[in-house]
C-alpha positions in Angstrom: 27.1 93.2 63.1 30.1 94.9 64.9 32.3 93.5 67.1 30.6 95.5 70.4 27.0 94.2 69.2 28.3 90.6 68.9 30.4 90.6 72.8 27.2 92.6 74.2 25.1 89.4 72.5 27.5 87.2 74.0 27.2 88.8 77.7 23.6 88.9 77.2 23.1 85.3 76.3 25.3 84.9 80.0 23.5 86.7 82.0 20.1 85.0 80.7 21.4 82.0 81.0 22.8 82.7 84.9 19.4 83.9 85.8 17.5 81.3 84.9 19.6 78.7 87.0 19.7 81.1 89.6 16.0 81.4 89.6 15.8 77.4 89.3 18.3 76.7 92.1 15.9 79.0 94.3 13.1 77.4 93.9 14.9 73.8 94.7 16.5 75.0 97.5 13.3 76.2 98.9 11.5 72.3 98.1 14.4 70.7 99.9 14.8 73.5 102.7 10.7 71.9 103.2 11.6 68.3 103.0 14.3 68.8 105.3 11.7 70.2 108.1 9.4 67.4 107.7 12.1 64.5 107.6 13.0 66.2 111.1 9.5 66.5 112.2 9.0 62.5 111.2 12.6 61.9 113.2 11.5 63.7 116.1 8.2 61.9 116.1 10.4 58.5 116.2 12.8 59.0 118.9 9.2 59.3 121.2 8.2 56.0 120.2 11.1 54.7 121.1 11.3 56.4 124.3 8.0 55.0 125.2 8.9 51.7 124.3 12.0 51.9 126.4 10.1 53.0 128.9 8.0 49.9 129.3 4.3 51.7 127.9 5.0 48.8 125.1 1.8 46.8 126.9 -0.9 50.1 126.6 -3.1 49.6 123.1 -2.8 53.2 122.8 1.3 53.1 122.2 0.3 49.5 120.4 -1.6 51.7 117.4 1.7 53.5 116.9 4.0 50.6 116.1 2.0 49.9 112.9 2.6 53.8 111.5 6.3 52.8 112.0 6.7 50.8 109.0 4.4 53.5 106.9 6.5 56.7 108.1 9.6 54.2 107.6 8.5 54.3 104.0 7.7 57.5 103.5 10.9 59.0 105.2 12.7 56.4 102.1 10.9 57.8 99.3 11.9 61.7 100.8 15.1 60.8 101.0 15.0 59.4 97.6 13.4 62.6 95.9 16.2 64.8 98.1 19.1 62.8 96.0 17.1 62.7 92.6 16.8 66.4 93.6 20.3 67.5 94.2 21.4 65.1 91.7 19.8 67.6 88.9 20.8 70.5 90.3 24.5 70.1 90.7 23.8 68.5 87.0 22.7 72.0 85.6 25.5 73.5 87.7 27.8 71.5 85.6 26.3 72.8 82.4 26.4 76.1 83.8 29.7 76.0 84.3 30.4 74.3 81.0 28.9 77.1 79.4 30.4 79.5 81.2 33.6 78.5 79.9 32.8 78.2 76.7 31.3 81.7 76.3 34.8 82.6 78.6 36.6 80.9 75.5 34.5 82.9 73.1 34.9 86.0 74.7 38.6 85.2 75.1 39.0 84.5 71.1 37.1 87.6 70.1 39.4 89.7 72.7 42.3 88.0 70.4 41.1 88.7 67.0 40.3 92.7 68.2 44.0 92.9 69.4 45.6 90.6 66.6 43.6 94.0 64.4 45.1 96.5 66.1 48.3 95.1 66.3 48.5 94.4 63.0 47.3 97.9 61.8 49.5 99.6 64.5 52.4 97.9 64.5 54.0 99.8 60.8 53.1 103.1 62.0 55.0 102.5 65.2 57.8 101.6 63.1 57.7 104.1 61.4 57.4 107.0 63.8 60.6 105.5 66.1 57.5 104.8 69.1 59.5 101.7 69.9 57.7 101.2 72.8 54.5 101.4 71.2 55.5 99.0 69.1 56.9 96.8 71.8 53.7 96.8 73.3 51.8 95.6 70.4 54.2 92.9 69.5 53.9 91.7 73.6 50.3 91.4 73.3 50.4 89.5 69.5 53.3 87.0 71.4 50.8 86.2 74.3 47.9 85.1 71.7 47.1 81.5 71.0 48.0 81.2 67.5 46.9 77.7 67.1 43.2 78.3 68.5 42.9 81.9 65.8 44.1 78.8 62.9 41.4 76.5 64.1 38.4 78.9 64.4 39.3 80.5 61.2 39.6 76.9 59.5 36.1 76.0 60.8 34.7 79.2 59.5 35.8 78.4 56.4 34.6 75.3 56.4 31.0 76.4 57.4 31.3 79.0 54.7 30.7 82.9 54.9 26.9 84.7 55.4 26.8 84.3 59.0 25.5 86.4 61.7 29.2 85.7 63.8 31.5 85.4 59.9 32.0 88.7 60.3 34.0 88.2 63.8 36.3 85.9 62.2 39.3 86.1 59.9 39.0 84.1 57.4 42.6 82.1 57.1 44.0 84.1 54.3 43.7 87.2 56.0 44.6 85.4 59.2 48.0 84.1 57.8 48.8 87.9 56.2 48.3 89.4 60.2 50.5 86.8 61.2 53.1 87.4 58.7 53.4 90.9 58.9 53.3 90.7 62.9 56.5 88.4 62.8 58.2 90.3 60.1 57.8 93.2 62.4 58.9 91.4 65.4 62.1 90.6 63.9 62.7 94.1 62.5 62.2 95.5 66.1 64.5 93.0 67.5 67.2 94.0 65.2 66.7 98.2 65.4 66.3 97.3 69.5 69.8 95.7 69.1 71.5 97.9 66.9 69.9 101.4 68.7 70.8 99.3 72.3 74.6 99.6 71.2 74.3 103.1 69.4 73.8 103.9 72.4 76.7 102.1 74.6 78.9 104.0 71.8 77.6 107.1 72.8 77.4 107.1 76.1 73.8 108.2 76.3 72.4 106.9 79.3 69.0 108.2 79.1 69.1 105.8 75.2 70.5 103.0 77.1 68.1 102.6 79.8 64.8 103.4 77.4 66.2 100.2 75.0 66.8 98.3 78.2 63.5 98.5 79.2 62.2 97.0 75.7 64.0 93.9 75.3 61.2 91.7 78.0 58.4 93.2 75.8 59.9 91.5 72.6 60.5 87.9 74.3 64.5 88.9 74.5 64.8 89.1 78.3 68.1 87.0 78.0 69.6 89.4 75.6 68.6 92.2 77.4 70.1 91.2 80.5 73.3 89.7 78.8 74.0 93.4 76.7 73.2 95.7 80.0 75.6 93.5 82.3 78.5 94.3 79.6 77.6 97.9 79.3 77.6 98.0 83.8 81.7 95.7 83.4 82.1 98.9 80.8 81.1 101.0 83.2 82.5 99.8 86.0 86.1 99.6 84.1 86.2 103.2 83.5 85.2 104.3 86.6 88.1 102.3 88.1 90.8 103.5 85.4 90.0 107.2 86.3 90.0 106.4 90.0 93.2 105.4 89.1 94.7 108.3 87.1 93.1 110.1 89.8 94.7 108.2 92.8 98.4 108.1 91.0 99.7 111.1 92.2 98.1 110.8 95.7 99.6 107.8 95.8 103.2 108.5 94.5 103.4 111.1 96.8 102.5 109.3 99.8 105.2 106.4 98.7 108.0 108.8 98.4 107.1 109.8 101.8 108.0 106.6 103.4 104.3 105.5 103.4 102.9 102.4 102.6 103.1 101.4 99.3 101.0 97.9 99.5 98.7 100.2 101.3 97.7 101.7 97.2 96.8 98.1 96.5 94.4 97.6 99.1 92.2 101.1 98.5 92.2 100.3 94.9 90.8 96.8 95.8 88.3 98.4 98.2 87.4 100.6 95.5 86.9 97.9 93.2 84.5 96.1 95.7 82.6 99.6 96.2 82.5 100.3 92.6 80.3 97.2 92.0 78.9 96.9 95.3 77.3 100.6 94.1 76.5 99.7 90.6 74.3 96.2 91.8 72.4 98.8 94.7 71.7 101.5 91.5 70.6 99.3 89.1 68.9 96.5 90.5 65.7 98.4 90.7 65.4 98.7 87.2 66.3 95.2 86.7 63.3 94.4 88.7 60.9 96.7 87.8 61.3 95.7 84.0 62.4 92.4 84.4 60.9 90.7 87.2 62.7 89.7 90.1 64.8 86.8 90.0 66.6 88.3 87.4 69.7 89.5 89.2 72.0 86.9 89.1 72.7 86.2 85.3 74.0 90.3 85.2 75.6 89.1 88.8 77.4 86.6 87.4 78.9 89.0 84.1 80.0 91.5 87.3 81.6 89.6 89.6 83.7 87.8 86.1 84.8 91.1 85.9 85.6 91.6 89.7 87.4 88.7 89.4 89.8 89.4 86.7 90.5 92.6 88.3 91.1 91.9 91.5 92.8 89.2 90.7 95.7 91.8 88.9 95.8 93.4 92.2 96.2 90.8 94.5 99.2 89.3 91.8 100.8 93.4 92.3 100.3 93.4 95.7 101.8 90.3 96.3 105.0 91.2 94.5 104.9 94.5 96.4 104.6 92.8 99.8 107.3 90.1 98.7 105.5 86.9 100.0 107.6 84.4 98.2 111.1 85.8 100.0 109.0 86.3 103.6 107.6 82.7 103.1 111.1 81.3 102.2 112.9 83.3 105.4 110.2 81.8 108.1 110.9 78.4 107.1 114.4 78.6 107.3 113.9 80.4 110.9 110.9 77.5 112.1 114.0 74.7 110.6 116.6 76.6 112.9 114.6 76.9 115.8 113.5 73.2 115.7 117.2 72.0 115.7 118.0 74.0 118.2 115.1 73.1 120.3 117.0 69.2 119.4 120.6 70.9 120.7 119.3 72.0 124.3 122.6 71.0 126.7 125.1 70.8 123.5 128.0 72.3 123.8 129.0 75.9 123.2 130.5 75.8 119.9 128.3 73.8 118.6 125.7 76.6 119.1 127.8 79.2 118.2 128.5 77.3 115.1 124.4 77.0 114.2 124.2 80.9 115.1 126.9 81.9 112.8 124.8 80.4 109.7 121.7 81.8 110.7 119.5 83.3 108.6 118.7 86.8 108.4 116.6 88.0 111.3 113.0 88.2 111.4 111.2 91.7 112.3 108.2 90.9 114.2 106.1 94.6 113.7 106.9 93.8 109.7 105.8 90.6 109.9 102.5 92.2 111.8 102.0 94.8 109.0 102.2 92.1 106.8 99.3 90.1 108.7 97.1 93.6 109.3 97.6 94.3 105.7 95.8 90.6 104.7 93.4 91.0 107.2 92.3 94.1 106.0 92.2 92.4 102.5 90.0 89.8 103.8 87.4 91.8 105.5 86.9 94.1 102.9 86.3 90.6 100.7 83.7 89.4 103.2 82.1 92.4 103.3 81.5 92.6 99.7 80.4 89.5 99.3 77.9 89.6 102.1 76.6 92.8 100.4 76.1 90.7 97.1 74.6 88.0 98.6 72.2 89.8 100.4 70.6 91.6 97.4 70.5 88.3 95.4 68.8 86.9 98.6 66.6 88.9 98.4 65.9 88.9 95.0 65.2 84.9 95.2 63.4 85.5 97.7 60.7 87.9 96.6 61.1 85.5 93.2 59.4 83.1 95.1 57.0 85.0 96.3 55.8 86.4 92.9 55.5 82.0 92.1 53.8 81.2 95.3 51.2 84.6 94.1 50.7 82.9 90.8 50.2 79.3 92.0 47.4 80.9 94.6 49.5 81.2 97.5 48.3 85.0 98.4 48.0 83.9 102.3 52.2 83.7 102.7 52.8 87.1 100.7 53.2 88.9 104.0 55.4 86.3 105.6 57.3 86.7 101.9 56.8 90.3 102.1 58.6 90.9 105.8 61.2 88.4 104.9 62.5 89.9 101.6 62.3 93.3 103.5 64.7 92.3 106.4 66.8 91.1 103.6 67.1 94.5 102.1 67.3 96.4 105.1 70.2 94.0 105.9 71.8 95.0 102.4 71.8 98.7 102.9 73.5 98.0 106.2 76.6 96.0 104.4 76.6 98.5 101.9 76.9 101.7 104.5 79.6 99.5 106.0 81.3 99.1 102.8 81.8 102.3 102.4 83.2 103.3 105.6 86.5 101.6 107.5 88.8 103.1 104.7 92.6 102.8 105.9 
């Protein structure tokens, strides 16, 4: 017996089985639908009697002859309602067998669906090897991790057990064979995981993006989502490196010029800062598609994290050049000295002349007020281009919580708030694309 004979036996069996109770329930439902119109018949009768009795007709002999069928109907009414409970009784007991059975035939089904797959896997998984289809491989070795290897172990031990010549033995592995699929599978599943690995940073080497991206995509279907995630945010800090050294070259004799022109030259600091904060700000709004896609969402964060390390460390170098460019140290020392002197001298008001002639002959140097405001346009410049960026950020892992949550609340059976979810994680987005248009405007 094949494997389609058996699973057509199995739906067979089923549906048999479903028709029968669904015959059976019919034909209940029908008795008690009859009882039901006779226990309201007797319940209508009743409420006359009592009526009439209410009604004073108690002394007529006629209504007198009714009071003694009270006691009979009373009775009869019982034993209905009795048979009505015995009745549903057995029927919600055969719906529970039903049901019983229906999961065990699920089960059945579910194990034969497994042993097909664990097969094909098994007899697919060398070739695909073999002919570099790594995602075909991939495939098979996702659906060989989402088996239940204990319940293949168990049926195959009780097959053995009730010994081969069956009409079913042919189903079932027996457990020598069983152990060999399993063997080879996870043999193969760590050779994938190592040429997924080694190709993954073949490919970083070479800059090939098309190589990086197809390897990406593999890493979920092998249970290495972690990995994945942890090797692709260091190839984006790669990335994102280069891009900002050859802004740099690029910038240097823009720059140079500029400075030897009188311009600014904290100025320099401050567009390579913003173009540090667009560089990423860029890279999270290209690739976090594909991170979701293959991924799932809820997934940006960790490769968040690895990116804003390295935003750190850069800008970090920046703000340290831009510091020493802009002198804060000396400005900082030469305020204090002036807020000292103004303060005794606010203490000194009627003194005597020489006495403030003497305090303005040790004064400090003098303070430039339009320096001192370049000074405070240049830092707020700084922080706005900060807030921006992080808004930006935040936004897009928002969202990506957000619609997280939403793929949970689906699972757990919560389909009513996906539109709430939906609209919610869409605002966010919109509200991301905003920051990031904004972000790359209001250059100096």
């Amino acid at each position: 017996m094949n494997f389609e004979t058996q699973q057509q036996n199995l739906e067979a069996i089923e549906a048999e089985a479903t028709a029968e109770l669904q015959a059976k329930l019919s034909q209940l439902s029908a008795e008690e639908a009859t009882l039901e119109a006779e226990v309201d018949g007797l319940l209508d009768g009743e409420v006359e009697h009592l009526q009439t009795l209410l009604m004073g007709q108690l002394a007529s002999p006629k209504h007198l002859a009714h009071i003694g069928l009270i006691g009979s109907d009373a009775e009869r009414l019982a034993s209905l309602m009795d048979f009505t409970a015995a009745l549903a009784d057995t029927v919600s007991g055969k719906i529970r067998a039903f049901d019983a059975v229906k999961g065990r035939v699920g089960q059945c089904l579910q194990q034969v669906e497994d042993i097909i797959d664990l097969r094909a896997c098994t007899e697919g998984i060398q070739k695909a090897l073999m002919g570099e289809e790594y995602e075909v491989a991939a495939r098979l070795i996702y659906r060989f991790l989402a088996m239940d290897e204990s319940m293949l172990r168990r049926s195959a031990l009780a097959e053995d057990s009730k010994g081969s010549g069956g009409g079913t033995d042919s189903l079932i592995l027996d457990t020598c064979s069983l152990e060999q699929s399993f063997a080879k599978l996870h043999e193969a599943e760590r050779r994938l995981k190592t040429i997924v690995s080694a190709r993954f940073d073949e490919a970083v080497a070479d800059r090939d993006l098309a190589s990086v991206e197809r390897f990406f995509k593999i890493f979920p279907l092998i249970g290495q989502q972690e990995e994945g995630l942890r090797k692709y945010a260091a190839y984006l800090c790669a990335q994102i490196s280069e891009q900002m050294a050859a802004k740099k070259k690029a910038n240097a004799a823009a720059a140079g010029a500029n400075i030897s022109s009188g311009g600014n030259r904290a100025a320099a600091y401050l567009e390579k800062l913003s173009a540090l904060f667009e560089t990423i700000a860029r890279t999270v709004d290209v690739h976090y598609p594909l991170i979701e896609t293959y991924y799932g969402p809820g997934n940006l964060l960790p490769v968040v994290l690895v990116l804003q390390a390295e935003c750190d460390r850069q800008s970090a170098a920046i703000i340290s050049e831009f510091k020493a460019e802009k002198n804060f140290a000396a400005l900082s020392l030469t305020i204090s000295r002036h807020l000292k002197q103004m303060s005794s001298m606010a203490g000194m008001v009627g003194s005597s002349k020489e006495s403030s002639g003497s305090s303005g002959s040790g004064a400090s140097p003098a303070l430039d007020a339009k320096e001192i405001d370049k000074h405070l346009v240049d830092i707020m410049y700084l922080i706005n281009r900060s807030q921006t960026y992080l808004n930006f950020v935040g936004g897009h892992l928002q969202a990506d919580i957000e619609a997280a949550a939403l793929n949970r609340s689906v699972k757990e059976g919560g389909e009513s708030s996906s539109e709430k979810s939906i609209t919610t994680v869409n605002k966010s987005s919109s509200s991301s694309q905003k920051q990031a248009v904004s972000l790359s405007q209001g250059r100096r």
